[in-house]
C-alpha angles and dihedrals in degrees: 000000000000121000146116124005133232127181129246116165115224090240093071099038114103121207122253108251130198116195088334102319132110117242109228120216128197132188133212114211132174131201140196094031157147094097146126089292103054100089093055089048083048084050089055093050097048087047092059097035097237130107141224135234106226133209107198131189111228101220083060100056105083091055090060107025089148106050083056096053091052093048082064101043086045092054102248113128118244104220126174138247092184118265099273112041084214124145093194095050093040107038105012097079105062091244151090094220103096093034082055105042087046086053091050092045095054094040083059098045084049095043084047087053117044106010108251130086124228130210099186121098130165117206121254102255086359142286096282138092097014095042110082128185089272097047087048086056094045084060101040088050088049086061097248130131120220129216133197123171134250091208134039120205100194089213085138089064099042111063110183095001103097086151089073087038090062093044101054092054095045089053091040110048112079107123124105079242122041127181108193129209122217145164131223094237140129091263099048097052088057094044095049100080084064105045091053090049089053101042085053097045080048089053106246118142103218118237141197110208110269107204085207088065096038115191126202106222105156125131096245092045092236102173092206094072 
């Protein structure tokens, strides 16, 4: 079950071993939701009895209020990518202030929603460059967790083509820990069956994030996110 955050920096983490193996771990996680895709990338999860960690957009939220309900009852993690998706509005200024109000905003819109309040965001085009050491403070002091990814699928580049989609993960994913960046978008939804079959011949357990085991994946390594 969802519920409260504590940090542990991923210097410190160990990996999980069995017999003498590491356990791999890989994360699905989907940006830019929720959308008219997100039930059948729910559909794909539930068939393969794993769950997604999603990044939605706010403004977003009250066209699809069910779907993410059902994200939560189902065990994914709502998470959130602010309400406006908009460089200018969230980096141009030389401050934290409107990235962070658009992150409580949407927290609250969430928390309204479904019940449970989450802590986790991923910037909008990443953390870096237009993230810089004070920003990543401002965030840290507000109480959120960023997260960035360690592969990036393209699908958001490739309509109609889930055959590329495939193939970039499959080149791509190679770490003991993957986090891995999707879309939700037409391709990826036909692509996902596969790439689940792959991660779990290549021995990865798929995970949703768990704020109780918090792990730090963000592209400047800064252990308070």
């Amino acid at each position: 079950m969802l519920g409260g955050f504590t940090v542990v920096p991923m210097a410190k983490k160990e990996p999980v071993r069995f017999k003498g193996k590491v356990q791999k771990v890989a994360y699905l996680t989907f940006d830019d939701g929720p959308s008219k895709y997100t039930n059948d990338i729910l559909d794909v999860l539930k068939n393969n009895k794993v769950q997604g960690t999603f990044f939605l957009v706010g403004t977003e939220i009250h066209k699809y209020p069910d779907a993410v309900k059902r994200m939560v009852e189902e065990g994914s993690y709502p998470g959130m990518h602010t309400m406006t998706h908009e460089y200018q509005t969230l980096y141009k200024s030389g401050s934290s202030a409107n990235f962070i109000k658009e992150v409580k905003q949407e927290q609250k819109i969430i928390q309204d929603l479904t019940g449970y309040k989450p802590f986790l965001v991923r910037a909008p085009f990443g953390s870096a460059p237009q993230i810089g050491e004070k920003f990543r403070g401002d965030i840290a002091k507000a109480q959120f967790k960023l997260w960035d990814w360690t592969t990036d699928s393209l699908d958001w580049d490739l309509p109609g083509n889930s055959k590329q989609v495939i193939a970039n993960v499959k080149r791509d994913v190679h770490k003991d820990v993957e986090v891995i960046l999707f879309h939700e978008k037409e391709q990826t939804v036909e692509a996902l069956p596969e790439i689940i079959k792959h991660l779990k011949k290549k021995g990865y357990k798929i995970e949703v994030y768990n704020p109780e085991n918090h792990l730090v994946m963000n592209f400047k390594n800064d252990l308070r996110l």
